[in-house]
Structure formats: structure tokens, C-alpha cells
C-alpha positions as YAML, in Angstrom:
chain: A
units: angstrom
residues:
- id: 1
  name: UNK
  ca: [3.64, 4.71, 49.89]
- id: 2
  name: UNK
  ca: [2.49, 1.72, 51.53]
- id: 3
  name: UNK
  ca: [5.10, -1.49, 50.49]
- id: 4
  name: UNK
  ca: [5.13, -5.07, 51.87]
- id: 5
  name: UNK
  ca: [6.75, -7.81, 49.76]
- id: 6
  name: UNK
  ca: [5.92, -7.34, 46.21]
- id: 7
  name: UNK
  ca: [2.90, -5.38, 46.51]
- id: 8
  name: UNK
  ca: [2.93, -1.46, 46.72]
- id: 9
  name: UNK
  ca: [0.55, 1.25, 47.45]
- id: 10
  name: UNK
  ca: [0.79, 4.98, 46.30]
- id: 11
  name: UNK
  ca: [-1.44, 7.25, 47.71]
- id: 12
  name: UNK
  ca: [-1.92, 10.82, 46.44]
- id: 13
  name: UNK
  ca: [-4.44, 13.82, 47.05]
- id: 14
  name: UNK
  ca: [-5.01, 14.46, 43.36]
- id: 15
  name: UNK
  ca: [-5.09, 12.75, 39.76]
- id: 16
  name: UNK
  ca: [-1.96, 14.80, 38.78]
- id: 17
  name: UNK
  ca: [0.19, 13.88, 41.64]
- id: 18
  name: UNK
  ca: [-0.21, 9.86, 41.43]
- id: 19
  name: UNK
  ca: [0.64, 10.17, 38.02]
- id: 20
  name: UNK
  ca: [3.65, 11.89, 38.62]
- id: 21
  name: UNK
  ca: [4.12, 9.14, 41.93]
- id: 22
  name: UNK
  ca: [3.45, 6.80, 39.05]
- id: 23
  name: UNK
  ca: [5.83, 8.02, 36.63]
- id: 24
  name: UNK
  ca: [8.60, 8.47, 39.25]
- id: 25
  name: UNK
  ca: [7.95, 4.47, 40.36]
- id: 26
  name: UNK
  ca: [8.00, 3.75, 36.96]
- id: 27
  name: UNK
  ca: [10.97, 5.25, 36.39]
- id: 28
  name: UNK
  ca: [12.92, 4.05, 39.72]
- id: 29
  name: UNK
  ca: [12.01, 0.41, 38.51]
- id: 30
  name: UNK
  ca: [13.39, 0.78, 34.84]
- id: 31
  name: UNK
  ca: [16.42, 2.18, 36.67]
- id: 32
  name: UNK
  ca: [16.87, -1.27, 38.86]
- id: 33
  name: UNK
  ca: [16.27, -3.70, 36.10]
- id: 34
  name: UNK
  ca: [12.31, -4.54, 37.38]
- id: 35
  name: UNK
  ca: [9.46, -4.40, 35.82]
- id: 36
  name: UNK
  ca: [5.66, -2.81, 36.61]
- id: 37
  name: UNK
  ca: [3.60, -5.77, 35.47]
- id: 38
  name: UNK
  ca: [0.59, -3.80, 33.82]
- id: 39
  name: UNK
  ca: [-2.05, -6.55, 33.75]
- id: 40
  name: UNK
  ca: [-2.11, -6.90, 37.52]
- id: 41
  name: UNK
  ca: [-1.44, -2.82, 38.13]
- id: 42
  name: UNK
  ca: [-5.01, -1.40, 39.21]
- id: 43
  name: UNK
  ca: [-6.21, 2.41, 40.24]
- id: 44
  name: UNK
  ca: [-8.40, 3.72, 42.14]
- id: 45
  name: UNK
  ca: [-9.64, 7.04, 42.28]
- id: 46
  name: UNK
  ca: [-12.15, 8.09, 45.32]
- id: 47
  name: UNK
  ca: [-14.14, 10.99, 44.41]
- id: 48
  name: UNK
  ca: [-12.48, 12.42, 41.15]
- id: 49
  name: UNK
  ca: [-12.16, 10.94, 37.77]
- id: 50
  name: UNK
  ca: [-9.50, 10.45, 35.46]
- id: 51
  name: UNK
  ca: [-7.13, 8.25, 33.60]
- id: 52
  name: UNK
  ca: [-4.02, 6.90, 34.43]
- id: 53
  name: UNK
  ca: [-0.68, 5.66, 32.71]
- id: 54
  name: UNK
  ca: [2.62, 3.70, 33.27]
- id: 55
  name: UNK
  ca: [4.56, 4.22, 30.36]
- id: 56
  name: UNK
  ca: [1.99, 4.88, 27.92]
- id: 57
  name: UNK
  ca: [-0.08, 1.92, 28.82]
- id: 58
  name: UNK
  ca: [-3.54, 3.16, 30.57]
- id: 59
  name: UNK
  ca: [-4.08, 1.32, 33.97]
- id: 60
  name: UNK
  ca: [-7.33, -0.42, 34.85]
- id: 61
  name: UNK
  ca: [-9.67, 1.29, 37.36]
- id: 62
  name: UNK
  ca: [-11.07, -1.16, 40.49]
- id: 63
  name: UNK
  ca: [-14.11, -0.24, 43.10]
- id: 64
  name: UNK
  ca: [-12.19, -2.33, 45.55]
- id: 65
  name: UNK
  ca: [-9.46, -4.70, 46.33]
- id: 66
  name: UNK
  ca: [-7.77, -6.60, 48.92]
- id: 67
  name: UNK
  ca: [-4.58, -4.68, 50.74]
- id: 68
  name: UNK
  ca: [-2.55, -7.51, 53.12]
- id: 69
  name: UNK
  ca: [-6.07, -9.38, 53.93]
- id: 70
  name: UNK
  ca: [-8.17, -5.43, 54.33]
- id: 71
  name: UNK
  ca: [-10.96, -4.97, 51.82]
- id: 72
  name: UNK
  ca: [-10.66, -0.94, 50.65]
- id: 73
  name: UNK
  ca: [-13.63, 0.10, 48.83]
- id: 74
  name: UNK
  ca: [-13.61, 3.50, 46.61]
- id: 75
  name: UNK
  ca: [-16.82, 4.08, 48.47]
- id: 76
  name: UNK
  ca: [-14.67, 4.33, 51.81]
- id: 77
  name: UNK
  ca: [-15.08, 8.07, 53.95]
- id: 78
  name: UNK
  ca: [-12.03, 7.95, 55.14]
- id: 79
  name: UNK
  ca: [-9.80, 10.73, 54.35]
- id: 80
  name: UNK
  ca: [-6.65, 8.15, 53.69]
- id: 81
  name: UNK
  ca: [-8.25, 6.31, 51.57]
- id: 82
  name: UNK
  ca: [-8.14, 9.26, 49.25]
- id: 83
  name: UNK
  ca: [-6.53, 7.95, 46.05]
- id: 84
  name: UNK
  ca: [-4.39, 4.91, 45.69]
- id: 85
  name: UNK
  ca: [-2.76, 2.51, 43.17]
- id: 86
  name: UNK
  ca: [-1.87, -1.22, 43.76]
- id: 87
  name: UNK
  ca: [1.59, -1.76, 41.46]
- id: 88
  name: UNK
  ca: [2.78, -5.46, 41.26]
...
């Protein structure tokens, strides 16, 4: 997990285990009174296909996106840029 203020990376080597990274976040913030907001939540999967879910509500898929000013593309070849989600 890669946190700094209120924006969070998870980062997972398959489908199944970011959705159980997901579930567990999701499940942490319920606990603490704070909400995932799902409108600015996006996934992306490098490699593999899939969908995935915070509470029932399917997550949107992105090519790329901005991480603290770096540009990550799903196109990347670097192995830790294997499968991440961007939770706000």
C-alpha cells in the first residue's frame, strides 16, 4: 500500500487478491466512520482482466493516472507496477 494524504494505492499480484485488499480497506474504513468515495475510486489492471467492487458498486478501470505528480501507465514493464487501485 502506497498512502500520502488522502490518496491511497493498493497494489496486488492478482485480480483476486486486490479485491480481497479492497474489501479489507473497505471494511477498515466503515469501521472508522470514513467513507470510499466511488466516483473518484479507479483500477487498474496491467496484463489481466477483470472486474472490481467496493461494496457492491463496480469500480471504473483507467489506462493511466497521476500518483503524487508520476504519470503510471497500464502499459508500464515494470514489475511494480503490476496491479494497483487509486481509493479517495
Amino acid at each position: 500500500m502506497l498512502a500520502f494524504a488522502d490518496d491511497i494505492v493498493l497494489i496486488a499480484p492478482s485480480v483476486e487478491k486486490l479485491q480481497k485488499l479492497i474489501s479489507i480497506f473497505a471494511l477498515f474504513c466503515r469501521s472508522n466512520d470514513l467513507v470510499i468515495n466511488t466516483k473518484k475510486t479507479e483500477v487498474m489492471l496491467v496484463k489481466c482482466s477483470g472486474a472490481l467492487y467496493v461494496d457492491q458498486v463496480q469500480l471504473k478501470q483507467c489506462e493511466t493516472f497521476k500518483y503524487l505528480g508520476i504519470e503510471i501507465k497500464s502499459t508500464a514493464r515494470s514489475p511494480s507496477h503490476v496491479l494497483y487501485t487509486r481509493l479517495k
